[in-house]
Each structure stands twice: as structure tokens, then as C-alpha cells.
DOKOL-751447 format. One record per residue (C-alpha): residue number from 1; residue in one letter; x, z, y. Coordinates in steps of 0.25 Angstrom, whole numbers, plus 5000, padded with zeros to 4 digits. Example, Ala and Ser with C-alpha at 12.3 -4.5 7.8 and 13.67 -1.06 7.14 Angstrom:
! DOKOL-751447
(1; a; (5049; 5031; 4982))
(2; s; (5055; 5029; 4996))
***
This chain:
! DOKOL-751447
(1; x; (5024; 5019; 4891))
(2; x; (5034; 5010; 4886))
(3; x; (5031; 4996; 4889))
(4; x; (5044; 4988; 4886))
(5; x; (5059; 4986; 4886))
(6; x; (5068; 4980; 4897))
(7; x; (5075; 4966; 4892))
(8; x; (5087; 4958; 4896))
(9; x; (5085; 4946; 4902))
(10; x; (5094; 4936; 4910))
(11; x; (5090; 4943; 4923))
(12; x; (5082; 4955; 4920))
(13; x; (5084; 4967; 4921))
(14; x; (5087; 4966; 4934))
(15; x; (5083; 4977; 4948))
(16; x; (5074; 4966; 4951))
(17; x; (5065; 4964; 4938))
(18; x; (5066; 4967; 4922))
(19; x; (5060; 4961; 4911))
(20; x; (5056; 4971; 4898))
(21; x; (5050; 4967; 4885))
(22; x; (5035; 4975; 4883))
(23; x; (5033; 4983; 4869))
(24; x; (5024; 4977; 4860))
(25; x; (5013; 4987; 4865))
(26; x; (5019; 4987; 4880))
(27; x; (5009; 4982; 4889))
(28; x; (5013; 4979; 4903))
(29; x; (5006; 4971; 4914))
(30; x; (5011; 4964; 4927))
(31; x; (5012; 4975; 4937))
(32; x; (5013; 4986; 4930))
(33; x; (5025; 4995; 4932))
(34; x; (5035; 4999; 4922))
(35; x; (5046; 5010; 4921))
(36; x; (5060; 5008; 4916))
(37; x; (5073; 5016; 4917))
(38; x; (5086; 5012; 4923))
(39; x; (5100; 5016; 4926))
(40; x; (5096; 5021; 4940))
(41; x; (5080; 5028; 4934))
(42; x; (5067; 5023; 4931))
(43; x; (5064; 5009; 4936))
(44; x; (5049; 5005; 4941))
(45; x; (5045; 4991; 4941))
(46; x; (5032; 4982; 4941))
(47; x; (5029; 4973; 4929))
(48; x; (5029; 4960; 4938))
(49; x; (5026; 4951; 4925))
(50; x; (5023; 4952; 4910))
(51; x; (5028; 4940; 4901))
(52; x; (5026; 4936; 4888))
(53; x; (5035; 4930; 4878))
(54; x; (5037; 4925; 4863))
(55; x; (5049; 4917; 4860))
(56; x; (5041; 4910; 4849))
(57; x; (5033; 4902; 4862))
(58; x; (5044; 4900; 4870))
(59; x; (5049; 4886; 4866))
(60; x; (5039; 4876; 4872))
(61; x; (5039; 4865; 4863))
(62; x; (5042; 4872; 4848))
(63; x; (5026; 4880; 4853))
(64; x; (5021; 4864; 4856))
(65; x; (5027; 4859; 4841))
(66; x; (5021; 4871; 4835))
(67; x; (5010; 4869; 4841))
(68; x; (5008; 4855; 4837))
(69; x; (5010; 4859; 4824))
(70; x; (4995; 4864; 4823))
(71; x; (5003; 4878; 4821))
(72; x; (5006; 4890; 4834))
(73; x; (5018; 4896; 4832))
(74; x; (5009; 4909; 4831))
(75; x; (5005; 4904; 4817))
(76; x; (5018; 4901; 4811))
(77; x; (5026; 4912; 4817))
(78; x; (5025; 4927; 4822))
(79; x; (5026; 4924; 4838))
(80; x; (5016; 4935; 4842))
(81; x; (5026; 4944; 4836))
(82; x; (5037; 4938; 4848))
(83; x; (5027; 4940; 4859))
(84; x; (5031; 4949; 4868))
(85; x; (5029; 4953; 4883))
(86; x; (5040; 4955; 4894))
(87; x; (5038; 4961; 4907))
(88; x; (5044; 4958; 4921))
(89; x; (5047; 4973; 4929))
(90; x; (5051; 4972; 4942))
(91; x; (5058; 4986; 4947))
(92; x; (5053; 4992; 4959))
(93; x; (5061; 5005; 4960))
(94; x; (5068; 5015; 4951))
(95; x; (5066; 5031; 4951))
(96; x; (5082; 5036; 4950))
(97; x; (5086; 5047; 4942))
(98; x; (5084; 5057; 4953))
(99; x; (5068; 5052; 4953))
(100; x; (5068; 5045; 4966))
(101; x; (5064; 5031; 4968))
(102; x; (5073; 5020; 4972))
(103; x; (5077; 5005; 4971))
(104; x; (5081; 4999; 4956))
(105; x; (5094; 4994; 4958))
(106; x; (5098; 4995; 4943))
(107; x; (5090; 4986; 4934))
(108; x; (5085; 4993; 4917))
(109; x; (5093; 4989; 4907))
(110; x; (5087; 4982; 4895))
(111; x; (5081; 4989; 4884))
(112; x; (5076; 4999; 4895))
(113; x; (5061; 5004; 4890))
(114; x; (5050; 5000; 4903))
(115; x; (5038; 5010; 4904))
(116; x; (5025; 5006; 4911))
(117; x; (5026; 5016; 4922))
(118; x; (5019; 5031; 4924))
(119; x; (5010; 5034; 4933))
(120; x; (5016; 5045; 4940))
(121; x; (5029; 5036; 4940))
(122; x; (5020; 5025; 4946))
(123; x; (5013; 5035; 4955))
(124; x; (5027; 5040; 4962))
(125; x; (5033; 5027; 4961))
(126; x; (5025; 5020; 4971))
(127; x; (5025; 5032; 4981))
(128; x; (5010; 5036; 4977))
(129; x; (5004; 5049; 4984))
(130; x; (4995; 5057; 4978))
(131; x; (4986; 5060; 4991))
(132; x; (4988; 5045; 4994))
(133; x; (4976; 5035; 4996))
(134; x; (4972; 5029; 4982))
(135; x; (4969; 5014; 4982))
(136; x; (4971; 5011; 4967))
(137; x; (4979; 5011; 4955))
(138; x; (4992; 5004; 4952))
(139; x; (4987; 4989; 4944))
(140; x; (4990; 4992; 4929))
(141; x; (4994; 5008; 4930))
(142; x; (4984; 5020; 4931))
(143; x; (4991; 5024; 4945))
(144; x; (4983; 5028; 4956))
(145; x; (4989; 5023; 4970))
(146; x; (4988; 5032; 4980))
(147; x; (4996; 5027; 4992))
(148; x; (5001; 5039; 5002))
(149; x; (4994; 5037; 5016))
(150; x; (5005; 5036; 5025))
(151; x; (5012; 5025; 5017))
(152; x; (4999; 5019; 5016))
(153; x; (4996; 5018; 5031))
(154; x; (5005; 5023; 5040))
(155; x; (5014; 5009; 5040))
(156; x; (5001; 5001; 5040))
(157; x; (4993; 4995; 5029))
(158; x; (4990; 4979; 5027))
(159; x; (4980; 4976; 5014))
(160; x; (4981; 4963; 5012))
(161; x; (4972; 4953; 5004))
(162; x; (4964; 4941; 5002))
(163; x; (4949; 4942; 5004))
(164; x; (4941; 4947; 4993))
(165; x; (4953; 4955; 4988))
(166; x; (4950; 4968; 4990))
(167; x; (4955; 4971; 5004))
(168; x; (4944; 4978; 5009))
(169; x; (4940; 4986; 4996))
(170; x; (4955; 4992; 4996))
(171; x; (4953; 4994; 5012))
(172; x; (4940; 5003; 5008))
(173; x; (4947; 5011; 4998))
(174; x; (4960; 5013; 5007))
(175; x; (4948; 5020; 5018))
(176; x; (4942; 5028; 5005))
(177; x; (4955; 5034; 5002))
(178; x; (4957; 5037; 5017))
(179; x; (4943; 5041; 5019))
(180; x; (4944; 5050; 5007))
(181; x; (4958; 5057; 5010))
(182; x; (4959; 5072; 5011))
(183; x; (4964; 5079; 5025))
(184; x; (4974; 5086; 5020))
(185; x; (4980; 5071; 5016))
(186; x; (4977; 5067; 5028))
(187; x; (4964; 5058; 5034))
(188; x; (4966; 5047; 5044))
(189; x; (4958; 5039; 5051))
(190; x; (4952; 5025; 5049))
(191; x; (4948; 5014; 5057))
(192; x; (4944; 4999; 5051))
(193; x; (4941; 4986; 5057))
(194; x; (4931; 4980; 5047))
(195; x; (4931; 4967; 5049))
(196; x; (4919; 4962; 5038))
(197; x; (4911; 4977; 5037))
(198; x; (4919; 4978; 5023))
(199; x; (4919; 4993; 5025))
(200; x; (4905; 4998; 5028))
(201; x; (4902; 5003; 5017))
(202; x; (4910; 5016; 5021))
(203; x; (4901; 5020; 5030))
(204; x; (4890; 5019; 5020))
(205; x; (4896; 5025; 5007))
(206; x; (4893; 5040; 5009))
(207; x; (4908; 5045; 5004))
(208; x; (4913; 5039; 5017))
(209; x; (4902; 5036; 5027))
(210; x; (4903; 5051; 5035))
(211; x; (4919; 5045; 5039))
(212; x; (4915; 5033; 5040))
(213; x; (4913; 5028; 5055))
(214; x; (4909; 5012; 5060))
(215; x; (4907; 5005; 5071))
(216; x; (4902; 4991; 5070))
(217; x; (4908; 4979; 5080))
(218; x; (4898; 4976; 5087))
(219; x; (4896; 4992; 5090))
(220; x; (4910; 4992; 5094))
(221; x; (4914; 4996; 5108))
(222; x; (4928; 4995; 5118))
(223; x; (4927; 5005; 5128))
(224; x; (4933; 4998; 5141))
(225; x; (4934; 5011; 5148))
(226; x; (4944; 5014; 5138))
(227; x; (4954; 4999; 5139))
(228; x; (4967; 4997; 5145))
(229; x; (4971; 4985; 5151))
(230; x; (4980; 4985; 5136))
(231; x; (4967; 4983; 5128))
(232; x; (4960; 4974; 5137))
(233; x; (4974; 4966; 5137))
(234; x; (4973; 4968; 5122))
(235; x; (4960; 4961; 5122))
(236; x; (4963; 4950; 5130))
(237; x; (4978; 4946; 5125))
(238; x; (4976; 4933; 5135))
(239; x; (4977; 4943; 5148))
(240; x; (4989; 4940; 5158))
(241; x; (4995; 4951; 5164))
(242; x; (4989; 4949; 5177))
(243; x; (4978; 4949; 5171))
(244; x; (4980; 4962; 5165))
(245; x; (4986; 4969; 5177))
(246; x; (4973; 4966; 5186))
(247; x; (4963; 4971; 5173))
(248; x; (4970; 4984; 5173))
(249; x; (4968; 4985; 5188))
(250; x; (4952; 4983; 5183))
(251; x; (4952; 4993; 5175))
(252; x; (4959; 5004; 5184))
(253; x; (4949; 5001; 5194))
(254; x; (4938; 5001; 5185))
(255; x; (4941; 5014; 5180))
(256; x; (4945; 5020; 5194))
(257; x; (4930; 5016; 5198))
(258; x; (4922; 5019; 5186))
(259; x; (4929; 5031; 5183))
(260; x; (4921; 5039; 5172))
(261; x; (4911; 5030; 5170))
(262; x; (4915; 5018; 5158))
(263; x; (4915; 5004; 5162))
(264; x; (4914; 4992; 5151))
(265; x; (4919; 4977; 5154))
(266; x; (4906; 4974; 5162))
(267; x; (4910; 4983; 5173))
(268; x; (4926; 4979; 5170))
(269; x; (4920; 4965; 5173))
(270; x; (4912; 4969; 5185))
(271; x; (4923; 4973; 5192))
(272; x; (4933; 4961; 5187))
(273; x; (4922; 4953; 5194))
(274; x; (4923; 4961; 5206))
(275; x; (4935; 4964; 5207))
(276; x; (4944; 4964; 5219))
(277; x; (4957; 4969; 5213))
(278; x; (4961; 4956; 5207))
(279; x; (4963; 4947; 5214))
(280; x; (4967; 4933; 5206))
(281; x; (4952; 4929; 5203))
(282; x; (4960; 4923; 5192))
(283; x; (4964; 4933; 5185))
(284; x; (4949; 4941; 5187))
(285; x; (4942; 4928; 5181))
(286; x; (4952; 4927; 5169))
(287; x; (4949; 4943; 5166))
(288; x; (4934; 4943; 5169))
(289; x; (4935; 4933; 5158))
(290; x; (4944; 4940; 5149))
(291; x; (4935; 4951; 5151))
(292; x; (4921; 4945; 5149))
(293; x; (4927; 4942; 5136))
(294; x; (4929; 4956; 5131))
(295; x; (4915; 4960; 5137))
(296; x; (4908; 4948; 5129))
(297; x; (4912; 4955; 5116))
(298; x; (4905; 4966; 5117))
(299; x; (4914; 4973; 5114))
(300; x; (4917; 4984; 5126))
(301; x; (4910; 4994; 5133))
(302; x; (4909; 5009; 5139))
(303; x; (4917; 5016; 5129))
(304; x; (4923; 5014; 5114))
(305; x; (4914; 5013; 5103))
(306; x; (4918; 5020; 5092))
(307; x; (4926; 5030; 5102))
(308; x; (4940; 5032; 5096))
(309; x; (4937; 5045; 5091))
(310; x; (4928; 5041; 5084))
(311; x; (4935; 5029; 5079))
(312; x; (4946; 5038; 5072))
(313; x; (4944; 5051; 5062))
(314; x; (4953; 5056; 5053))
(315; x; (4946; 5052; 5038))
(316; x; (4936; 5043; 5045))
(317; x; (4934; 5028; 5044))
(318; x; (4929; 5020; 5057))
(319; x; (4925; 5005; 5052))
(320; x; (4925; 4994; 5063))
(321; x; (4916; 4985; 5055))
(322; x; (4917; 4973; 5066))
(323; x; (4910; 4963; 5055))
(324; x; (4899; 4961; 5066))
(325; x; (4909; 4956; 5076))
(326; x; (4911; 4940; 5074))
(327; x; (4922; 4938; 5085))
(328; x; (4936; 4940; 5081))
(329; x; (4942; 4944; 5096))
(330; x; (4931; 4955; 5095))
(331; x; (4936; 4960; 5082))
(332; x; (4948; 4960; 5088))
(333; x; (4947; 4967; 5101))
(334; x; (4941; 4979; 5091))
(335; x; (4953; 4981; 5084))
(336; x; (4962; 4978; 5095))
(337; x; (4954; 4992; 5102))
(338; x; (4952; 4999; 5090))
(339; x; (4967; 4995; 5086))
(340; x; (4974; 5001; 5102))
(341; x; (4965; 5012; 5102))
(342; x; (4968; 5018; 5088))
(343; x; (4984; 5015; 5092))
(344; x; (4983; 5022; 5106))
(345; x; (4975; 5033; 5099))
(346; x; (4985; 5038; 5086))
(347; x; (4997; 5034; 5097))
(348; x; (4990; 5049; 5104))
(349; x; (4985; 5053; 5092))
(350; x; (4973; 5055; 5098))
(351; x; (4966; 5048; 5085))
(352; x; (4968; 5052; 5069))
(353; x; (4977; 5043; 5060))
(354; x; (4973; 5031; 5059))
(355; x; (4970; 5018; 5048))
(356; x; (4967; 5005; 5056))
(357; x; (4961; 4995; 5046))
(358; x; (4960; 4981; 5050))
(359; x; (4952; 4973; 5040))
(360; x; (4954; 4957; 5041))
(361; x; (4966; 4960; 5048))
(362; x; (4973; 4947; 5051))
(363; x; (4960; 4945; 5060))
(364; x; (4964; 4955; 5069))
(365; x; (4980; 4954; 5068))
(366; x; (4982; 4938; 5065))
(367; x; (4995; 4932; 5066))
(368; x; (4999; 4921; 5075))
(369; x; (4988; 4921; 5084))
(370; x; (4989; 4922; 5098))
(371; x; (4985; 4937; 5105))
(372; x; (4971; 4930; 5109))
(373; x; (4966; 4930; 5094))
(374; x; (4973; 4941; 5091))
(375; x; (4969; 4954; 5099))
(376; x; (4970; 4964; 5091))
(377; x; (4984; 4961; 5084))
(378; x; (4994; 4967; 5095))
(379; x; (4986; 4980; 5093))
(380; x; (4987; 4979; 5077))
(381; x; (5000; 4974; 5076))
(382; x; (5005; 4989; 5085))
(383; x; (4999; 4998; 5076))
(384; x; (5004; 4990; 5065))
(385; x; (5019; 4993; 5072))
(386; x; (5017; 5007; 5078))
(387; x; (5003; 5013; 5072))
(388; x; (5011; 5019; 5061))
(389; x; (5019; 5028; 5071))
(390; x; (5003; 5033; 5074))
(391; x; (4997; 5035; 5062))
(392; x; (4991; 5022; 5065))
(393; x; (4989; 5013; 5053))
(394; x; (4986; 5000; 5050))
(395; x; (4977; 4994; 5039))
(396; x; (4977; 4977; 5040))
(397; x; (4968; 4971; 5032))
(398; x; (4970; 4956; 5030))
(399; x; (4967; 4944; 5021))
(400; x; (4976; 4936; 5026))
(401; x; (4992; 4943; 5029))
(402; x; (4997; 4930; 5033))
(403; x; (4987; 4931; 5045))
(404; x; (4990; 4945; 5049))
(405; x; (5000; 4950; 5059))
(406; x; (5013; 4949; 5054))
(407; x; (5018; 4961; 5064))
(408; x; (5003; 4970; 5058))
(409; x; (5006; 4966; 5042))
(410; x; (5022; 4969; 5044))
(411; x; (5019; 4982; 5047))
(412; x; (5009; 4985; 5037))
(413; x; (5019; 4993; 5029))
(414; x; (5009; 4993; 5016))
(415; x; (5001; 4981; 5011))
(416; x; (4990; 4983; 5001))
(417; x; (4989; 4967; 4996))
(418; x; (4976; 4964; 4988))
(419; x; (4975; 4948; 4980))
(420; x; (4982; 4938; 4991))
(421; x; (4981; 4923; 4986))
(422; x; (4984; 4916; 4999))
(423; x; (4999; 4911; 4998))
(424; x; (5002; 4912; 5014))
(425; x; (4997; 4928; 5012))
(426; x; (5005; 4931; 5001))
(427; x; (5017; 4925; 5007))
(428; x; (5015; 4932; 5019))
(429; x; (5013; 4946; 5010))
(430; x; (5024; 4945; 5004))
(431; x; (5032; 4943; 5016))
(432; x; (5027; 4955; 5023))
(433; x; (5025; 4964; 5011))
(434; x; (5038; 4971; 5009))
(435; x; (5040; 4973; 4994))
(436; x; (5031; 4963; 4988))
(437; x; (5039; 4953; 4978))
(438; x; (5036; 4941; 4972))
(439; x; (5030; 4945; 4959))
(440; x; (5020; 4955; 4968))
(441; x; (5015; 4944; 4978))
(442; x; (5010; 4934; 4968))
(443; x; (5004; 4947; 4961))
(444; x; (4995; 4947; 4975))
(445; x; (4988; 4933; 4974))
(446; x; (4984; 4939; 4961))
(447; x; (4977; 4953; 4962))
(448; x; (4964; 4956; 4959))
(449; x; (4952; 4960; 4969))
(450; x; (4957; 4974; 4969))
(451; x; (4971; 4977; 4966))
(452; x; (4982; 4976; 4975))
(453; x; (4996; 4978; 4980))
(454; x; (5002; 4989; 4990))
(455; x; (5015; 4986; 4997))
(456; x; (5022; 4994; 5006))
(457; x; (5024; 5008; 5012))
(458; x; (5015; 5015; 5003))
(459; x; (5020; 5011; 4989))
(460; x; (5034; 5013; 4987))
(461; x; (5033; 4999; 4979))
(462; x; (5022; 4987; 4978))
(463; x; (5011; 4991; 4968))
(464; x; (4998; 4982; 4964))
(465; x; (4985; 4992; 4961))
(466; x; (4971; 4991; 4960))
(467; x; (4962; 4996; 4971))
(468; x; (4954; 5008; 4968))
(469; x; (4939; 5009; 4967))
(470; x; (4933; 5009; 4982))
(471; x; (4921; 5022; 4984))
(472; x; (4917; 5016; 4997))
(473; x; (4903; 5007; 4997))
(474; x; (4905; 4992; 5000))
(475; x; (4899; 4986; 5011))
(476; x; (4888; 4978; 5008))
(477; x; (4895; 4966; 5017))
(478; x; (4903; 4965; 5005))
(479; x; (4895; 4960; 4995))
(480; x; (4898; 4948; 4986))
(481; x; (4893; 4934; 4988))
(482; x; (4884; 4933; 4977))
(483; x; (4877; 4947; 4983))
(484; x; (4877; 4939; 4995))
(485; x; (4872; 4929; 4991))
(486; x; (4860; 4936; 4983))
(487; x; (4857; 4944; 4996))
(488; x; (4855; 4932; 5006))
(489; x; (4843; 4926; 4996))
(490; x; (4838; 4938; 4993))
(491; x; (4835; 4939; 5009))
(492; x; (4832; 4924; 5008))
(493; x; (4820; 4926; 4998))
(494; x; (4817; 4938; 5007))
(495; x; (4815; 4930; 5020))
(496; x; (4808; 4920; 5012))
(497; x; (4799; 4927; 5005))
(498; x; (4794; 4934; 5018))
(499; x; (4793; 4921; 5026))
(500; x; (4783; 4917; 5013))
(501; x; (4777; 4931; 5014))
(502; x; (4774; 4929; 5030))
(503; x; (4769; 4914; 5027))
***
């Protein structure tokens, strides 16, 4: 469709942006994208603004005078005939004449004709697959976006977004698309921390509850049989060397004397209490106490609950709904042992592929805090830097970028960003989003719930599109406030109603 004409002015057309003037029946919006040829091919580029212009309104005070008059300028001359709307196209890339896609260096020359861009063009141009994972269509252009898996995932994936924005909706139909993929496309596995219980309802929508595993918090368990000196040193981030050198001790002799039979931290305890192997009381009070701290989580016992087989299946979803836990440090220890052992398991390839998804991840991965508060960063941050040469992928989730791991996020070679208001975020996503200019980040702080923007290794340029439909039941915990609202007085009447009934 033939949108426009390029024009001249004192700086455009230039590589960096062009301005066209739209045909009277031309319509054009922000983000769309148009086509238009040059020396070197066909140029692609992104509407980045729309303006409108009549020269009969552009001299302020002969419009006042007019005005004061008693008479618009309307009325006495034929300015809506002068209206006219010009468009602001940034280029993004250029097909050559031997069809392959490359860099623009050579800008159109005026009186070139601007198409809005064709599907298939738009399909190829941003490096769609045809057997990828659709999330959505491009904003403003029937286009189905269908990213390719391993440039989706294999380098890590950050989504990024304010709260209420749509993180978790586009999380579910990411794990649809997954869920749903065909063998011979290849099916991985997936494991998710869900921190608020936001993804339930998979286990109760019949298309997905016979692949769909969970384990609740509270049901959660750390085999100790199974713990290294690493993971207890992982736990406690406070524990000196010494300290660390006489635990290992511990747990040689208590294995060498329990031998088949499994031991938890009471009986690890026993033994500190004991024990005649350390000698520095010291150093035994200080790691009874570290230890009694784990035990009082309730966290450890016999063996691991879920068992790591279980834990990961090709095509199958395990949820780690941890919503009934209230401390931090417990959350925390359960990614940091969920985190290692999927690591040390792909590293063998004892386990399928697998997508780790982190939901509030700043919580788990923060940024400037010491090791203390932080227990399950170290492990985060080295499948962020060597998962990918295991087929071990990263999902963060976060609503707050500026609080999440710089070394996790940097790696995170594809963001999907949702609407972003906070100035400190966006500054931040524009630092560590390679690709993003200046017209696309204040694009951000206004996206509706819904549509959002994809960065990074799997597009082969930035592109805003709306989220797809999800198929997956919502949970019920996330239900509006005015439903919630309505529900606690309707159990209010109830409990009154029956204390008037007993009376």
C-alpha cells in the first residue's frame, strides 16, 4: 500500500531518520513500519512519529488576530485543504539487491514512494520462524510473532515490567507455547519459582494439568544426605574456612558411620554436640549455631522432595509455588538448591533441557547486598554466565531492573519489556538493552497492559507487539480488588448470619 512520498528537509533523509509526506488517503500510525527503496535495496524503518501540518496555522499571532476578529481562519479561507500529515521513519536495515539483510548506510532520495510494509517482508525481516513460540502480533500489522526457541532462550531471557503490567500473563503464555510444542520441534523442560501462587491454575485447566507437577513450600524438602560442604557453604555465606574445613570433617564421619542409612540435621547436630574431632569449641558453638538455623526452617530432612527426576521432564512444568513461605532467607535457600542442582545436572546431562523461571526476581538476585541477604545470587548469576553452554536457561522476572543483578540481567541476551513508568528503571533498561533508542524507551512508560517490546537475540531488530490471548485458567488468587472486596463481606454476612442463627 502506498502510504507517502519521501520529502527534503534541512536534515532528512538521512541513514539515521527520513521524513515523508502521507497521501491524502495514507494512514499511518506511530510504530508502524514502512518500506521504501534506495541505491543499496529496500529500506525497512519504524514510524517513530506522525505530525501534522497546515501552513495556514503556523504563524501564532496572525491565528490570535483572526481570532479576535469573531472569524477562524476556517471560515474565511480553505485551510483544511492545506492539512497534511508527515511521518518521522527511522531505518532499521535494508534488504540488498542480492536479498540479504544488512545495515542502511545510504539514506532514499526524495520523491521516493514509502509502502507500509508486507507481512511476509515483516515476517523475514525480524528473523520470525515458522515453528517458533507465538506470543503475539506485531502492534498496528496483522503479523504473527513467532520467536525461534534457541534465540529466545538459549542466551537467557529477562521480562521486565511494572506491577500489574502484564509480566505474569505473558510468563503463562510463554509455558502454553512451551507446553504445547510438538517433539519433533523439540520439548524442554520447565521449572518455575512462583513467588505469589500466580500460576496455579495450570494445574487445574484440564489442557495442561496431566504435565503439570507442583510442590508447595511448605511441602518442600533438602535432602542433607545429599549436601556438600559447597551447599551448606552456599547457605551460610557467613562461614570461615576453618569453619568450613572442620564441617567437612563432620560430614565425612557421618557418613563413614551411617553408611546406607539417611541422616538429617538433627543427627548432623547430635554429632556436632558430641563431637571429638573439633577441637576449637569455638569454632563447634559458632557451627551448631549456624546449623540450628537451617534446621529451624524446616526446611531439611531424609531425602529431596520433589526428587530431581521428578523435578525435570521433557514437556513438563514443575511449579514451585513458595506463596506460603513468609521468610525471605527460606525462599532463598530453595532457589539457591533448586538453582546448583539443576546446573550440576545438565552439566552431566543427566536431566532434559531446562527453562528456570524466577518470578520477582530482584528478590532472589538483588544488587548491592551483601552475600548474607543474598543467598541464592552466586548460583543465579553462574547459570546466567555458563548455563547456556548446558542448555540451561535463564527466565528473570522482575519489576524492578534497577534492583536486579547487574552480572544476571547483562546476560539476559533477550528482554521482553511490558509498561515501565519508574524513571530509575527505565534509565537503567536503556543502559543494559542493547538496541533500544531514545524514541523506543519513552515508548515504554507508555504501553498498555498487554503489549510490549522484545529486544535482543531473538528478533533481529526491536519490535512492540501485543500479547496473545492466554488458554491457561487464572488462579483464583488473582482476582481484582473489588472481587475481593465482595467476597470478604459475603463471608462477613455468612459468619454473622450464623452466630445470629446459633443465638
Amino acid at each position: 500500500m502506498h502510504v507517502g512520498t519521501v520529502i527534503s528537509t534541512a536534515s532528512t533523509p538521512s541513514t539515521e531518520k527520513f521524513h515523508f509526506v502521507l497521501t491524502e488517503n495514507g494512514e499511518i500510525k506511530k510504530g508502524q513500519f514502512v518500506a521504501v527503496r534506495s541505491e543499496e535495496g529496500n529500506i525497512i524503518a519504524r514510524v517513530a512519529d506522525v505530525i501534522r501540518v497546515n501552513p495556514y496555522f503556523e504563524r501564532a499571532e496572525s491565528v490570535r488576530e483572526f481570532e479576535r476578529s469573531g472569524k477562524s481562519l476556517t471560515e474565511l479561507f480553505p485551510s483544511d485543504r492545506w492539512e497534511y500529515r508527515v511521518g518521522e521513519a527511522v531505518p532499521l536495515g535494508v534488504y540488498n539487491t542480492s536479498g540479504e539483510l544488512q545495515r542502511s548506510f545510504v539514506p532514499p532520495s526524495p520523491g521516493e514512494k514509502v509502502f507500509l510494509a508486507g507481512k511476509e517482508e515483516l515476517f523475514n525481516f525480524f528473523g520470525f520462524d515458522e515453528h517458533g513460540l507465538f506470543l503475539g502480533e506485531v502492534l498496528h500489522h496483522n503479523v504473527e510473532v513467532k520467536l525461534n526457541l534457541t534465540r529466545l532462550l538459549q542466551k537467557h531471557l529477562a521480562i521486565l515490567a511494572m506491577s500489574g503490567a502484564g509480566k505474569s500473563y505473558l510468563t503463562s503464555v510463554l509455558v502454553e507455547e512451551l507446553l504445547e510444542r510438538k517433539e519433533n520441534f523439540g520439548k524442554i523442560g520447565i521449572v518455575l519459582i512462583d513467588t505469589h501462587g500466580e500460576y496455579i491454575g495450570f494445574a487445574e485447566d484440564e489442557r495442561y494439568m496431566h504435565n503439570t507437577f507442583v510442590v508447595e513450600g511448605k511441602d518442600f524438602k533438602i535432602g542433607v544426605p545429599s549436601l556438600s560442604p559447597q551447599f551448606f557453604a552456599e547457605f551460610i555465606p557467613q562461614m570461615s574456612a576453618v569453619q568450613r574445613r572442620e564441617l567437612t570433617k563432620l560430614l565425612a564421619h557421618l557418613h563413614e558411620e551411617r553408611r546406607e542409612r539417611p541422616f538429617d540435621l538433627n543427627d548432623l547436630l547430635e554429632m556436632l554436640e558430641n563431637d571429638k574431632i573439633i577441637k576449637k569449641s569455638d569454632t563447634r558453638s559458632i557451627l551448631y549455631t549456624y546449623l540450628s538455623e537451617l534446621n529451624a526452617t524446616g526446611l531439611f530432612g531424609y531425602y529431596d522432595n520433589p526428587s530431581l527426576d521428578k523435578l525435570t521432564r521433557p514437556g513438563q512444568l514443575t511449579i514451585i509455588d513458595i506463596s506460603d513461605l513468609t521468610s525471605q532467607k527460606e525462599k532463598q535457600i530453595i532457589v539457591s538448591y533448586i538453582g546448583r542442582r539443576l546446573f550440576e545436572a545438565r552439566r552431566i546431562e543427566r536431566i532434559p533441557p531446562v527453562l528456570f523461571v524466577i518470578e520477582e526476581a530482584h528478590n532472589y538476585a538483588p544488587e548491592s547486598v551483601k552475600r548474607e541477604a543474598a543467598i541464592s545470587r552466586g548460583i543465579i548469576e553462574k547459570i546466567a554466565r555458563e548455563g547456556r553452554k548446558f542448555h540451561l536457561s535463564l527466565c528473570l522476572i522482575s519489576q524492578r531492573p534497577i534492583n536486579l543483578s547487574t552480572t544476571a540481567l547483562s546476560q539476559c541476551n533477550t528482554h521482553i519489556i511490558l509498561r515501565v513508568t519508574n524513571p530509575y528503571d527505565l534509565e537503567h533498561i536503556g543502559k543494559t538493552s542493547e538496541g533500544i533508542t531514545r524514541d523506543v524507551l519513552k515508548t515504554i512508560s507508555s504501553l498498555q497492559v498487554g503489549e510490549a517490546l522484545v529486544v535482543g537475540e531473538a528478533v533481529n531488530y526491536p519490535l512492540f507487539f501485543k500479547v496473545r490471548k492466554r488458554k491457561s485458567k487464572k488462579t483464583e488468587r488473582g482476582i481484582s480488588l473489588e472481587e475481593a472486596a465482595k467476597r470478604f463481606m459475603e463471608k462477613l454476612n455468612s459468619i454473622s448470619r450464623d452466630a445470629k442463627a446459633f443465638m
